[in-house]
N, C-alpha and C positions, 0 to 999 in steps of 0.2 A: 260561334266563338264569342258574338257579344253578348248572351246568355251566359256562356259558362263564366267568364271574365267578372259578371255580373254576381255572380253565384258565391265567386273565390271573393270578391270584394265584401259580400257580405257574413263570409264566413270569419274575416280579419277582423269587422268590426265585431259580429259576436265572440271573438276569442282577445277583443278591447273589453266587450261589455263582461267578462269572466275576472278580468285582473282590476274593472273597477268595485271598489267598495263605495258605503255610503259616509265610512269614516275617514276614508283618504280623498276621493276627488267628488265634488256637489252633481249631482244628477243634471245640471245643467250643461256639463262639461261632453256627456253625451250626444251620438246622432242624434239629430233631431227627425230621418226618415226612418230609424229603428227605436222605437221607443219600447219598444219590448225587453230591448238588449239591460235597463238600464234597470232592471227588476230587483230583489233584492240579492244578494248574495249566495242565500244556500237554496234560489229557484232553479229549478231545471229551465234550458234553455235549449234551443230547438233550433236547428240547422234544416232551413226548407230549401232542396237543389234540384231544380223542373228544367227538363227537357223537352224541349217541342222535338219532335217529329216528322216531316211529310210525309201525307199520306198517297200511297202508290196510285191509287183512281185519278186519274188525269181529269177527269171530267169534274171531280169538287177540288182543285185545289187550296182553296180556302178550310177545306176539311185538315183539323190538326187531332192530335193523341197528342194526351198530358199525361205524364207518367211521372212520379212527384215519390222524392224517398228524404225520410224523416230520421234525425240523430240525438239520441236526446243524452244528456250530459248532465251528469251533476259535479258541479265544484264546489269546495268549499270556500271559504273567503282566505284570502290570505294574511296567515299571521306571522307578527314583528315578534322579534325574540326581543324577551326582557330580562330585566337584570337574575330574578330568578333561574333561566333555564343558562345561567353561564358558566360554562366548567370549572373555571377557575373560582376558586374561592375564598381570594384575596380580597377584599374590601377595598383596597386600589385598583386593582383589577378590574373589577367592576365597574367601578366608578368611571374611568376609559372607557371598557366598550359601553356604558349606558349612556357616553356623550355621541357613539358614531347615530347622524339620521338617518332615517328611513329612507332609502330610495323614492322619488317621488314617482311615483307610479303614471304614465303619459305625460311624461316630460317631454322639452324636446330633448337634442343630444349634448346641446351641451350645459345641459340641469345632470341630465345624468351622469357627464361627466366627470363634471364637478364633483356630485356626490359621490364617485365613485375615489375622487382624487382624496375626500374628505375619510373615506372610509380606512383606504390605505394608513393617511398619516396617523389616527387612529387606533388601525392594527401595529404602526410604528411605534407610537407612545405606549405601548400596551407592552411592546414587545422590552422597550427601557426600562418599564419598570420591573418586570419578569427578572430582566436581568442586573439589576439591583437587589432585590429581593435575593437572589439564588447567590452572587455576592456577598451577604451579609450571612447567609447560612452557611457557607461552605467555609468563610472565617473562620465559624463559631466551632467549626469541626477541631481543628487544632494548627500546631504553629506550623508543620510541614505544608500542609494546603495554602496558609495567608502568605508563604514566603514566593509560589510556586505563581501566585495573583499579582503580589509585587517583584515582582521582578520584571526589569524593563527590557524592550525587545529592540535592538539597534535598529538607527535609522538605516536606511538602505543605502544612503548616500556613504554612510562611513562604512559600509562591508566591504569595497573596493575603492582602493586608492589612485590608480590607477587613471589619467586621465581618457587616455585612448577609446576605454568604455566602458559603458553606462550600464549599472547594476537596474535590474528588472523586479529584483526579489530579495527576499533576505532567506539566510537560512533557516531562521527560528518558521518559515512557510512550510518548510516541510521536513521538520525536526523536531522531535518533543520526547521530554523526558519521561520513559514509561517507568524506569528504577536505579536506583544506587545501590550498587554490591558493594558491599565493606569486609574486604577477606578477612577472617580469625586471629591471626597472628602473622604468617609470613607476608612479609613482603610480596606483591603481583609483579612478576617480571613479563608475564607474557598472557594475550588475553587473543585466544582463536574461536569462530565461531562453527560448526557442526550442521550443515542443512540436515534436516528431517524429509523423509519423503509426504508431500501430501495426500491426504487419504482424503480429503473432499474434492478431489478431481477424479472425475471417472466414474465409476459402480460406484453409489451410496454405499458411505461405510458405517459400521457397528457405534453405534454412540458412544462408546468408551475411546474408539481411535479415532472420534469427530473432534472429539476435543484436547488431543495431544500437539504439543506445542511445534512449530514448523521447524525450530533452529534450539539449538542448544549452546549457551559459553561455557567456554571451558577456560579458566583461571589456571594459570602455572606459576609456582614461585619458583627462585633462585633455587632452594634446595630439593625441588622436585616434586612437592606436593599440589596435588592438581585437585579443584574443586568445580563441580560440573552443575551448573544453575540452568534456568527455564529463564525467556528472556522477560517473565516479569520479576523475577530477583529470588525464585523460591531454589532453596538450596536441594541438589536432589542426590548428591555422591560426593565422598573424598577418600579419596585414594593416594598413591604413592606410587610415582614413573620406577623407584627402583634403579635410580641412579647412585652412584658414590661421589662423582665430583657435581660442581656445580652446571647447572643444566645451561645451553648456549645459544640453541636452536630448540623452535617446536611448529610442527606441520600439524595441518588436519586434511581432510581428503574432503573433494566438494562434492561428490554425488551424495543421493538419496537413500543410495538402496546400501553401500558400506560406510562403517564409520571407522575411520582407524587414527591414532594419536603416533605420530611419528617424532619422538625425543631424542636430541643429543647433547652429550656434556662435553666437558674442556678435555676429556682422554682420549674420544674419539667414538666411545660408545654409542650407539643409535640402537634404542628401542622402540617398539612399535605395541600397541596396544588399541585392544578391539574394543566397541563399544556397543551396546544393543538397547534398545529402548522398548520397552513391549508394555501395556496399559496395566496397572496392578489390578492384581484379584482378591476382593475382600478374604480372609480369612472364616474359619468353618464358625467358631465363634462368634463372629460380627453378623457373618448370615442368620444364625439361629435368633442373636439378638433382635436382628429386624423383623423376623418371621414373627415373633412373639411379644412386639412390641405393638402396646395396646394406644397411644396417642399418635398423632401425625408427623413422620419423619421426611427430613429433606430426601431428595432423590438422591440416588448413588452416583448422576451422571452428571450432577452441579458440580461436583471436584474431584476430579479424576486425578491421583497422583499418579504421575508416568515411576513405570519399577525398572531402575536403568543399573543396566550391569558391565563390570568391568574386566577384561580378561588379558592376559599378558599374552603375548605371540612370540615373538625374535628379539633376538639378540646381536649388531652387527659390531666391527670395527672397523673404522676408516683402514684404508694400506696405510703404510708407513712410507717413508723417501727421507732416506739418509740415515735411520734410527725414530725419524719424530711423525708425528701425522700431520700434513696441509691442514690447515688452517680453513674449517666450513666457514663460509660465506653465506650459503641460505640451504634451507632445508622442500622438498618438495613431492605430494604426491601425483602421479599420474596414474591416468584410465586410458588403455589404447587396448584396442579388439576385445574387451572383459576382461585386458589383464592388469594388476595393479603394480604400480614401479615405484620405488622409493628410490628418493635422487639426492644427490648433496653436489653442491657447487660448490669450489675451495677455491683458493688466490692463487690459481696457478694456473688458473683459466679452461680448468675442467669440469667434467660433470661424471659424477660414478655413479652408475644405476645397478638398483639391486631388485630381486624379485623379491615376492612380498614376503617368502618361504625364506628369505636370508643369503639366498646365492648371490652372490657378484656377477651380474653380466657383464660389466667393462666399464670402460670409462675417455670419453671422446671429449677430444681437446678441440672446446669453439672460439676462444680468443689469446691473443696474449698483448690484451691490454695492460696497464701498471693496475695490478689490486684485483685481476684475476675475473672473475663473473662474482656481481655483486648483487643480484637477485632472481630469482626462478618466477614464473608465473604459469601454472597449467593453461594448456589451450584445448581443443578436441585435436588428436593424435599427435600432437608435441607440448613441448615447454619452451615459451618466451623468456626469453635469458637479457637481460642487458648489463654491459659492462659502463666503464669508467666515458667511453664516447661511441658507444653504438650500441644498437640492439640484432636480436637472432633467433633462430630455432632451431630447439636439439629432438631429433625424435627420439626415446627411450627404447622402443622398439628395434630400431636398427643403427643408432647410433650413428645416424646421419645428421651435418649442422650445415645450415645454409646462415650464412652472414650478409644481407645486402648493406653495398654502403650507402648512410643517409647523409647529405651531406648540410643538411638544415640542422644539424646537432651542432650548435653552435658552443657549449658549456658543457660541464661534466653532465652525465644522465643520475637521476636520484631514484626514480623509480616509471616501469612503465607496467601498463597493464592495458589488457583487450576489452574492444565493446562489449558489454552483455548481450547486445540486440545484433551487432555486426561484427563475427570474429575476425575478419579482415581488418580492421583498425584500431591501429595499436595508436593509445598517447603515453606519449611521454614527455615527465617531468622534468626539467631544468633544472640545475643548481642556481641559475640567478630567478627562477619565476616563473618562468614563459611553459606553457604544454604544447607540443607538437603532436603534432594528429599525421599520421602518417598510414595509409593503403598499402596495405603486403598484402594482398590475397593473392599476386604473384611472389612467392617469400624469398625471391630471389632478385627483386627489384623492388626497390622503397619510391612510392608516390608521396608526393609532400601532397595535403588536404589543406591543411590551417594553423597557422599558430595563433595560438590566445597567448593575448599581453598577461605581464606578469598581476600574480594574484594575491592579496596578503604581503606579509609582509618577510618570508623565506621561502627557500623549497617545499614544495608539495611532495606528501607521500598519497598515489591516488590508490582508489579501490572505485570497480565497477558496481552501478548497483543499479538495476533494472533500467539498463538503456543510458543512465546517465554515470557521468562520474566524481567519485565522493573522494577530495583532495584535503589533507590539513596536513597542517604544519605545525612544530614546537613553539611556544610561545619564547 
């Protein structure tokens, strides 16, 4: 053992004597029992590691075998990067990293630390001026970018007013402006958005549908003209709902695999229109063009225009009561067992579901609070309904409604909506501020969870968005 010990110690100092140069540390700096090690840099150097043996003859123990094995190695010297080999090629740039030093090669730890602390700050100042630089050119680009630079991000302290508690973050953290849609002429009365199924989950897909957009908006104005954008602002359809009176209500449907636009106006009308997205296909001209084109063309799958088509389905009428039709309240689609249900909630504290074909299945009365059911929210096999002071579910399928009483609903309800990540908890919005979190996974008993102190500076209208929930309010 105190051979090999012996052996591994001098294997450390030859693999000292490898990282010394004769321009970094003085040959004096070397063992002084290895003077071999301290050779020049591009010598081969030699790892000698001998084993004794005993020998089995009892009668010479003094008798040994030396059995001895040789390693031979060449290293180069190690070289410092100079200002030539630096990628960048800024002359300030440079001028940074040709201040960070050398590592001192057989330092102790804390030289190298230091140097190591020196290099950092280094790559710090390299990295400010980068971003100065990129600064000053993305300026020069035009007035949309320098505006997008100046513009200030509020303090965290002023995004909640609220004494009770303490803001962690701001929103501009995980908010950023990707486009501004500027519709044509009409007025925007109503702005819903379209999931896309994803085709980069699962079996690889065709590069044409790798790059189609996940979500689609869809823009409606007052007088029914719907314009249907990609969420980075590129216009891809405009069409027309095919209404006569003015439009009052607009649904979309949240699954992947259907897209349906569900419109109503002030007469009572409710149509429904289909939508379908499929990757466009160059044209027989444009093929031939590239076959026969003799310079270097972009690929076809840099810009993939999605070819999005529109198609008109039903036609419904609210019933009537008295001569007139109630009054929609919200409009809603549902998915239960693969079947699609078109719903409207009116001020009279019902809900009429229709199949997607136009028939009327019924209509199941879940509150009679004052102002009736004031908004729908799909769930998996029912719809979240909340009135003027409670919340509920309707199932569309059988036209069953549980109402449990909550009794933490302290103010009128503005809007509730379900976890994305937990469908059992429903929050809901306040008219003075406050969100209640409340557990219905038994939907026939309301668990209180939490109330959050109020937020801003009115009611929240929420929306679920991957686990968390996205609340704003009218200025």
């Amino acid at each position: 053992s105190s051979l090999r010990g012996l052996a591994m110690r001098r294997a450390v100092l030859v693999a000292c004597g490898v990282l010394c140069s004769a321009d970094d540390v003085p040959s004096a700096t070397c063992d002084a029992d290895f003077p071999e090690q301290c050779g020049p840099p591009d010598s081969e150097l030699s790892i000698d590691v001998s084993v004794r043996e005993s020998s089995d003859d009892p009668e010479q123990p003094a008798a040994k075998s030396r059995k001895s094995r040789t390693t031979t190695t060449a290293m180069p010297p190690p070289k410092r990067a100079s200002g030539s080999e630096n990628p960048f090629s800024s002359p300030s740039l440079q001028s940074v990293w040709s201040s960070i030093p050398a590592p001192p090669t057989g330092a102790d730890l804390l030289g190298q630390e230091v140097a190591t602390l020196e290099e950092a700050v280094a790559q710090k100042q390299a990295k400010v001026v980068a971003l100065k630089e990129l600064k000053l050119a993305i300026v020069g680009e035009g007035a949309h970018d320098e505006r997008r630079l100046a513009s200030k991000v509020p303090l965290v302290e002023s995004v909640v007013s609220s004494s009770e508690m303490q803001a962690t973050s701001s929103a501009a953290d995980f908010m950023q402006t990707v486009a501004v849609v500027e519709p044509a002429e009409d007025r925007t009365a109503f702005a819903r958005l379209i999931g896309l199924k994803n085709f980069r989950v699962g079996t690889p897909p065709t590069p044409a549908h790798a790059l189609l957009p996940l979500a689609l908006l869809v823009l409606v104005s007052d007088r029914g003209n719907a314009t249907i954008y990609t969420p980075t602002g590129s216009r891809l359809k405009e069409f027309s709902l095919g209404h006569s009176a003015p439009i009052e209500r607009v649904a979309t449907t949240s699954s992947q695999e259907d897209h349906i636009i569900l419109s109503q106006d002030s007469e009572g009308i409710m149509r429904t229109h289909s939508v379908i997205l499929k990757p466009a296909k160059p044209s027989k001209p444009s093929k031939e063009a590239r076959r026969s084109a003799t310079e270097a063309i972009p690929s076809k799958y840099l810009a993939v225009t999605p070819n999005v088509s529109v198609f008109f389905e039903r036609q419904m009428r609210l019933p009537k009561k008295g001569g007139s039709v109630r009054a929609v309240t919200d409009l809603a689609i549902s998915k239960q067992r693969g079947l699609y249900y078109l719903t409207a909630a009116d001020e009279g504290g019902g809900v009429t579901v229709y199949y997607r074909n136009g028939t009327m299945k019924g209509r199941a009365i879940a509150t009679d609070d004052e102002g009736g059911i004031q908004g729908l929210f799909p769930v998996p096999d029912a719809l979240l309904y909340h009135s003027a002071h409670g919340v509920g579910f309707v199932s569309a399928e059988t036209l069953d409604v549980k109402s449990p009483v909550c009794a933490e609903i302290s103010s009128p309800v503005v809007s509730a909506t379900v976890d994305a990540s937990a469908t059992h908890r429903v929050n809901v919005a306040l008219q003075g501020g406050e969100v209640v979190v409340f557990n219905l996974k038994d939907r026939s008993n309301c668990k209180f969870e939490q109330r959050l102190p109020r937020l801003g500076q009115g009611p929240l209208h929420l929306e679920p968005f991957k686990g968390h929930g996205l609340g704003g309010s009218r200025c």
